[in-house]
C-alpha positions as CSV (number, residue, x, y, z in Angstrom):
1,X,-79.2,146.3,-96.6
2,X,-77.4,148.9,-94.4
3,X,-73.8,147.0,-94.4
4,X,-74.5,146.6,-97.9
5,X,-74.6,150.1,-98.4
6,X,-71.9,151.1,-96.2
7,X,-69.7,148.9,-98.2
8,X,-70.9,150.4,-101.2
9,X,-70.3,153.5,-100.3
10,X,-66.8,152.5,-99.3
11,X,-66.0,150.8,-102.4
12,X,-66.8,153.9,-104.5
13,X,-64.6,156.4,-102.7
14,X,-61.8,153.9,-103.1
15,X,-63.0,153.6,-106.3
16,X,-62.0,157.1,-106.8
17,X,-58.8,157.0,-105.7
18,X,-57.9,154.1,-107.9
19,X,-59.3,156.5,-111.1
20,X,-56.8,159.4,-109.6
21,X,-54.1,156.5,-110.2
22,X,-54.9,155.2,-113.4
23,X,-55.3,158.7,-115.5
24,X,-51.7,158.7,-114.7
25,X,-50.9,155.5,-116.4
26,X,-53.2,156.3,-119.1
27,X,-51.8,159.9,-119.9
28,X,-48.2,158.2,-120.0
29,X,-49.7,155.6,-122.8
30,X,-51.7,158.1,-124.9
31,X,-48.7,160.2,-125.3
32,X,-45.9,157.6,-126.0
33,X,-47.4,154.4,-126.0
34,X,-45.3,153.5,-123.2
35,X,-47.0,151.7,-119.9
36,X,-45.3,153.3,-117.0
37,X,-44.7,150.1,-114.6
38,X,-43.2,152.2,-111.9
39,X,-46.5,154.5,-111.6
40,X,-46.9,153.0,-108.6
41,X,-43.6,154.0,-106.9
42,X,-43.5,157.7,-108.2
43,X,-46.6,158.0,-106.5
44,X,-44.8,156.5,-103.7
45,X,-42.6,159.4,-104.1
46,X,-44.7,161.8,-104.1
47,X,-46.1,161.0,-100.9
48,X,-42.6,161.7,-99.6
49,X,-42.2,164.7,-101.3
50,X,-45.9,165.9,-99.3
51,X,-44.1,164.3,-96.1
52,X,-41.3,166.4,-96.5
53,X,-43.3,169.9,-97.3
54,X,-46.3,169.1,-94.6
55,X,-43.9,167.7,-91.9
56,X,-40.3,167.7,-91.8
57,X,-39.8,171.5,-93.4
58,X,-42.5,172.7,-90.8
59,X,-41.3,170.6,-87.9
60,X,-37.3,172.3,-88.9
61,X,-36.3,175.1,-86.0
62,X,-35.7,177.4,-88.6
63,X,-39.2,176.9,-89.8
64,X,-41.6,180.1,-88.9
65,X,-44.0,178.8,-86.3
66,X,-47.2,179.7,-88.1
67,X,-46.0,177.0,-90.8
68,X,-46.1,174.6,-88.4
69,X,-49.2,174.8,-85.9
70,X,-51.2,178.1,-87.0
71,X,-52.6,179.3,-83.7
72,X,-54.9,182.8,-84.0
73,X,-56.7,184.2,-81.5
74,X,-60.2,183.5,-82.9
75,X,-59.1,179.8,-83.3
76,X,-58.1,179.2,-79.4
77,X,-60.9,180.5,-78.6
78,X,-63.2,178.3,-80.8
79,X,-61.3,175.5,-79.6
80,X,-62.1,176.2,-75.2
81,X,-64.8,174.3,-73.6
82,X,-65.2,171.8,-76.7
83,X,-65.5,168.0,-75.9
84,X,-62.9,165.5,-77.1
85,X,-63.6,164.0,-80.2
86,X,-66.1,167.1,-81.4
87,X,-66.5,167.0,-84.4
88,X,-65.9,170.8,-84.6
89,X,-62.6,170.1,-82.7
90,X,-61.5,167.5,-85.9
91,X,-62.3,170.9,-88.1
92,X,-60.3,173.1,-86.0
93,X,-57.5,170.5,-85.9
94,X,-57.5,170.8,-89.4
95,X,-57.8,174.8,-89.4
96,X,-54.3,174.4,-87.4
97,X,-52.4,172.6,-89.6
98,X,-54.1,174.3,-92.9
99,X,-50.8,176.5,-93.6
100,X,-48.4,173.2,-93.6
101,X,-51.2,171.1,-95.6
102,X,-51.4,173.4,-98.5
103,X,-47.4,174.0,-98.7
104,X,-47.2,170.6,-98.6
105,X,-50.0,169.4,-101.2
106,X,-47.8,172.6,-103.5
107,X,-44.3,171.3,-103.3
108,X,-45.2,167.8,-103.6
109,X,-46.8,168.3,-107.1
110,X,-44.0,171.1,-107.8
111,X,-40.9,168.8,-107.0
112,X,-43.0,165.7,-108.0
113,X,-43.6,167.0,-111.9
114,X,-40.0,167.8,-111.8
115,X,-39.3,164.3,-111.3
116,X,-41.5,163.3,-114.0
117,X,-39.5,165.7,-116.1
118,X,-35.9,164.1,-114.9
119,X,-37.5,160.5,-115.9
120,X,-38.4,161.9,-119.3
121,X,-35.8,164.0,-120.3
122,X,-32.9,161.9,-119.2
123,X,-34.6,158.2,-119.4
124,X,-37.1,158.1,-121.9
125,X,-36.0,161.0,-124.4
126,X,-33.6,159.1,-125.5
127,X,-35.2,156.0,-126.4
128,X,-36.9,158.1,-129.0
129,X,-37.5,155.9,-132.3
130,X,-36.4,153.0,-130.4
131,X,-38.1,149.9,-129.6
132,X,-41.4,150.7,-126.7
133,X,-40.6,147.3,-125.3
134,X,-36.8,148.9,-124.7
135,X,-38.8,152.1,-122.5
136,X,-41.0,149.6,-121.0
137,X,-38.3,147.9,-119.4
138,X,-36.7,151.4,-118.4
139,X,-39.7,152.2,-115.9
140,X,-39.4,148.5,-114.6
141,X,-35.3,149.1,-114.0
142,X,-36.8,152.4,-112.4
143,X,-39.3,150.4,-109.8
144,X,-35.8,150.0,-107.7
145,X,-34.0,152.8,-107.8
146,X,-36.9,154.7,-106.7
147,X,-37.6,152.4,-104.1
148,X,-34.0,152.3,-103.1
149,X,-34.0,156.3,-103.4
150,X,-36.2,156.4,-100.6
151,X,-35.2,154.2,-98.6
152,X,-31.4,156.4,-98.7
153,X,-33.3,160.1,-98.3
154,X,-36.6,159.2,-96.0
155,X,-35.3,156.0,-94.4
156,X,-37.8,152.9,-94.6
157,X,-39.9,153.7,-90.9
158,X,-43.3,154.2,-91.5
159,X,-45.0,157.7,-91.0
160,X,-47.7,159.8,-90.7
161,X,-48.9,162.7,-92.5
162,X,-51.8,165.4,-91.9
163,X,-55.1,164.9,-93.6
164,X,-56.0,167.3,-96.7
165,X,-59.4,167.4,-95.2
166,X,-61.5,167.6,-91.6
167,X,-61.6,164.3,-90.9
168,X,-64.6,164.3,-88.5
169,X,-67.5,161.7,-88.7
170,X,-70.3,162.1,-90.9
171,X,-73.4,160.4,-90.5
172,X,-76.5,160.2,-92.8
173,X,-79.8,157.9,-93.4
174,X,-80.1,156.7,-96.5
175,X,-83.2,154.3,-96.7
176,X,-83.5,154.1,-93.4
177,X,-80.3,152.7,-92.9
178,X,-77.3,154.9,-90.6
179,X,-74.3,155.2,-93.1
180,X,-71.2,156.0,-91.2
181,X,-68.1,157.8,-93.2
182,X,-65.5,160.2,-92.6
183,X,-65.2,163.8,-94.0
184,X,-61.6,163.2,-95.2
185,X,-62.5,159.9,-97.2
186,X,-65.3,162.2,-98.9
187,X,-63.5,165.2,-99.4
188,X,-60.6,162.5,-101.0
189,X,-63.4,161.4,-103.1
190,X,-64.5,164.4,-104.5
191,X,-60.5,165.8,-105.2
192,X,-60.2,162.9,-106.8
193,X,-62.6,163.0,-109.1
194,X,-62.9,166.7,-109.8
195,X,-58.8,166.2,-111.2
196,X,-59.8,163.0,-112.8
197,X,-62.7,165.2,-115.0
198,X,-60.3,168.3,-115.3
199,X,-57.9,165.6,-117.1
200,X,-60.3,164.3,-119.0
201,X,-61.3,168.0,-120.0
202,X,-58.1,169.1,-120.9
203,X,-57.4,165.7,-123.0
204,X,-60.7,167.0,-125.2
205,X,-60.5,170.2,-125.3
206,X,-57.6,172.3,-125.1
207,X,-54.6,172.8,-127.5
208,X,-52.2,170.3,-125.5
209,X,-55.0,167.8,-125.3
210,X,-55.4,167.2,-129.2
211,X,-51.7,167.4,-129.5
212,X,-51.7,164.5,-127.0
213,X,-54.2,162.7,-129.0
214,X,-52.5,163.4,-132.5
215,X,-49.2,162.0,-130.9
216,X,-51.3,159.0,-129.7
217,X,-52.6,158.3,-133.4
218,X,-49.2,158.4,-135.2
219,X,-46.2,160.2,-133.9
220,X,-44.6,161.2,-137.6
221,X,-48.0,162.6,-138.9
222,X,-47.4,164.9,-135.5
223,X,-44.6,165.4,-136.5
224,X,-45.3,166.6,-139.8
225,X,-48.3,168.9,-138.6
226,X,-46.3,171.0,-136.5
227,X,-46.8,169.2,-133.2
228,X,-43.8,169.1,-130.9
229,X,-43.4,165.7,-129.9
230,X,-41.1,166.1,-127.3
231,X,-42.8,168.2,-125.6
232,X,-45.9,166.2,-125.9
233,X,-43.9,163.6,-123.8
234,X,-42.6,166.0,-121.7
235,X,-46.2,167.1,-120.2
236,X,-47.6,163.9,-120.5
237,X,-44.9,162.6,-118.1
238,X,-45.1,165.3,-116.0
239,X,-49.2,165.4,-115.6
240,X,-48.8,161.8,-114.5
241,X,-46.2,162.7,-111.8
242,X,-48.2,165.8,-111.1
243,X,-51.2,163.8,-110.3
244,X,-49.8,160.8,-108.8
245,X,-48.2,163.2,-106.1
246,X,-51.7,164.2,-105.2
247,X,-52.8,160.5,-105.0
248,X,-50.1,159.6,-103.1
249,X,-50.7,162.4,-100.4
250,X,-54.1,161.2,-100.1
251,X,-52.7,157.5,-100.0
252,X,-50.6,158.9,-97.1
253,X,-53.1,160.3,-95.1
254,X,-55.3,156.9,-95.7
255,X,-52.3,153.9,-94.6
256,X,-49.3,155.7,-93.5
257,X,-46.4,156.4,-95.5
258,X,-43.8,153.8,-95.9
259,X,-41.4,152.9,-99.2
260,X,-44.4,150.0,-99.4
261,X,-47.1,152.3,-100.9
262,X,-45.4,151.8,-104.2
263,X,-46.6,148.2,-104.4
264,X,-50.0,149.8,-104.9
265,X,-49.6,150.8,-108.4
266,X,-49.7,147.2,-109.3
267,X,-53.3,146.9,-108.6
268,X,-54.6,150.1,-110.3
269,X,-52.6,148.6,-113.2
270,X,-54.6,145.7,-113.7
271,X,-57.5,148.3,-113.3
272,X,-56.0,149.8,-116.2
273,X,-55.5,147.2,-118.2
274,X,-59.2,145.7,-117.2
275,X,-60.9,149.1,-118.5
276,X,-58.4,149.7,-121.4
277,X,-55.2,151.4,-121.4
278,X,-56.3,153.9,-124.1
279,X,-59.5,155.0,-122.4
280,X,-60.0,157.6,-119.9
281,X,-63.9,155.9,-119.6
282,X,-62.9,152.7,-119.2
283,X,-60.4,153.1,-116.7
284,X,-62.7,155.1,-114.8
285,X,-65.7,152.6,-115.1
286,X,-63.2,149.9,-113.9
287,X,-62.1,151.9,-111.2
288,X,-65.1,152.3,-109.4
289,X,-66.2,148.5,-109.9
290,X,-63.1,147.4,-108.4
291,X,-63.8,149.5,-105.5
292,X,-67.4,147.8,-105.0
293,X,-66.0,144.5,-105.5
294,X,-63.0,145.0,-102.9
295,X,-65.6,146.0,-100.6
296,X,-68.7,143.5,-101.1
297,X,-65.5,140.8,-101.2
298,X,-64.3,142.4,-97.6
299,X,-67.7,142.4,-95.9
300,X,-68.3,139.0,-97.2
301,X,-64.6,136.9,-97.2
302,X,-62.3,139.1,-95.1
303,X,-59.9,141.5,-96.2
304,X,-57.0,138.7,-97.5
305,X,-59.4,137.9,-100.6
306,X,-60.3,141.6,-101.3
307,X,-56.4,142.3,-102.2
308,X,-56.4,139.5,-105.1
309,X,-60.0,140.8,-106.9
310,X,-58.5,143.9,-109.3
311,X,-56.1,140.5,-110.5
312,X,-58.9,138.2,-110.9
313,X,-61.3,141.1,-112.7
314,X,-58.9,141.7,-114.8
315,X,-58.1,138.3,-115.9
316,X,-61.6,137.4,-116.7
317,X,-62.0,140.9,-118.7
318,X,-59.0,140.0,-120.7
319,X,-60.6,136.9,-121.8
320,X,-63.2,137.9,-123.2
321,X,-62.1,141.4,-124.3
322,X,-58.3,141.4,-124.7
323,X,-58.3,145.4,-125.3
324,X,-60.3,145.8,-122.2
325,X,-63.7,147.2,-121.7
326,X,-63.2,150.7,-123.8
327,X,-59.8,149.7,-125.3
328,X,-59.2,150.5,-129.4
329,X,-57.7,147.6,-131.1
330,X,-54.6,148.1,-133.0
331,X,-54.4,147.8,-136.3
332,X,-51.4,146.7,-138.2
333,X,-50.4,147.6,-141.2
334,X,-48.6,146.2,-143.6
């Protein structure tokens, strides 16, 4: 029962992450009906952009010090006569490097939404009245130059980043059964989710939000009502990239950074298409149960055969439901 919990627990967090993903994908669909294949890899680059804001603008000699290791008085002191590994020295650790962790989490979703715009404005706009399948490919033709891109700028070494949270051990009963976790995987969690619900929020009830669902429904009856289509695209795109810069500082802090963290977007794709790439619900629902079942599938067959369940999910959802779990079939008409 405990293991089964602590992978439970597990699964859920990562669960979350995957959701923070996903309402990237499905923004990008809602708006323009267009499924963003190359998700994965602005993520990818938004975890450079936080590398680049929390560690090599900090780490620069004509960076002010306090940007890079913020050292006052009261902290030093805090910090004398604490054992190693304290987990009031991992919060203190984290106090330190506070200044270059928020200026990093800030230009990566500044410069990141800018990208989003670039993509837009100069790759999809465009293709405007065109043929979806045409912008489909685009984002797949984008998979390698953003790849390549960073490869050029960031080289393709592996890296480390700071963690957005304390990441000191955290341990709890929970029927009568130790859970072990750690304080940045929690505090991932709830960021995560928190953005995932402000989305959702915003999709429902603000001004942008219905004009992102009346785009959804039929673009020239948007058109007609006064609804700035363009724009529409515009934010949509840019939300994504906005969010997926977040996720991909969190990826960072969880597995390193390397040009490889693209090939993530893959899997929350399937999750996406499993819960239905028209449903913020469904996405989030599929999310969280390919967490679990990348976990139980971990504790019980090793971590090779937890990498091929979101595929294998997916498939069997398709099967039965080909629109997904919460996806709205399309009606043609003629």
């Amino acid at each position: 029962m405990g293991q089964f919990l602590q992978f439970a627990i597990n699964g859920l967090m990562s669960g979350a992450i995957y959701a923070l993903i996903a309402v990237g994908i499905v923004s990008v669909f809602k708006a323009t009906k267009v499924v963003n294949f190359a998700h994965g890899y602005v993520i990818m680059v938004g975890a450079y952009f936080y590398y680049t804001f929390a560690v090599l603008i900090p780490g620069a000699e004509w960076a002010p010090a306090w940007l890079a290791s913020w050292q006052p008085g009261w902290l030093m002191e805090m910090r004398e006569g604490l054992p190693m590994f304290s987990p009031m020295g991992a919060v203190l650790d984290w106090v330190q490097n506070l200044p270059r962790i928020l200026f990093g989490l800030a230009g990566a979703v500044l410069a990141n939404a800018a990208l989003g715009l670039l993509i837009e404005r100069t790759l999809m706009r465009p293709l405007m009245g065109q043929s979806v399948f045409a912008m489909i490919m685009i984002t797949v033709g984008l998979i390698s130059i953003l790849a390549g891109a960073a490869q050029l700028v960031w080289t393709a070494d592996a890296d480390f980043v700071p963690h957005i949270a304390p990441n000191a051990p955290v341990r709890f009963e929970m029927f009568g059964t130790t859970i072990f976790l750690f304080g940045a995987d929690i505090v991932n969690m709830i960021v995560a989710l928190l953005i995932f619900g402000a989305i959702v929020a915003m999709v429902r009830f603000t001004k942008s939000g219905v004009a992102i669902r009346a785009t959804a429904e039929d673009q020239s009856t948007a058109y007609s009502m006064g609804i700035s289509v363009p724009k529409v695209f515009s934010r949509a795109w840019m939300l994504a990239a906005a969010t997926g810069a977040i996720a991909g500082a969190i990826l960072a802090t969880r597995n390193g950074i390397s040009p490889s963290l693209g090939l993530f977007g893959f899997s929350v794709l399937a999750i996406v298409l499993m819960g239905g790439l028209d449903s913020y619900v469904g996405v989030f629902i599929a999310a969280l149960a390919v967490g679990v079942l990348e976990a139980m599938t971990q504790w019980q067959l090793g971590g090779d055969w937890a990498e091929i369940v979101p595929y294998v999910a997916v498939l069997v959802v398709i099967l039965i439901r080909p629109h997904g779990l919460f996806g709205q079939k399309e009606v043609e008409r003629i």
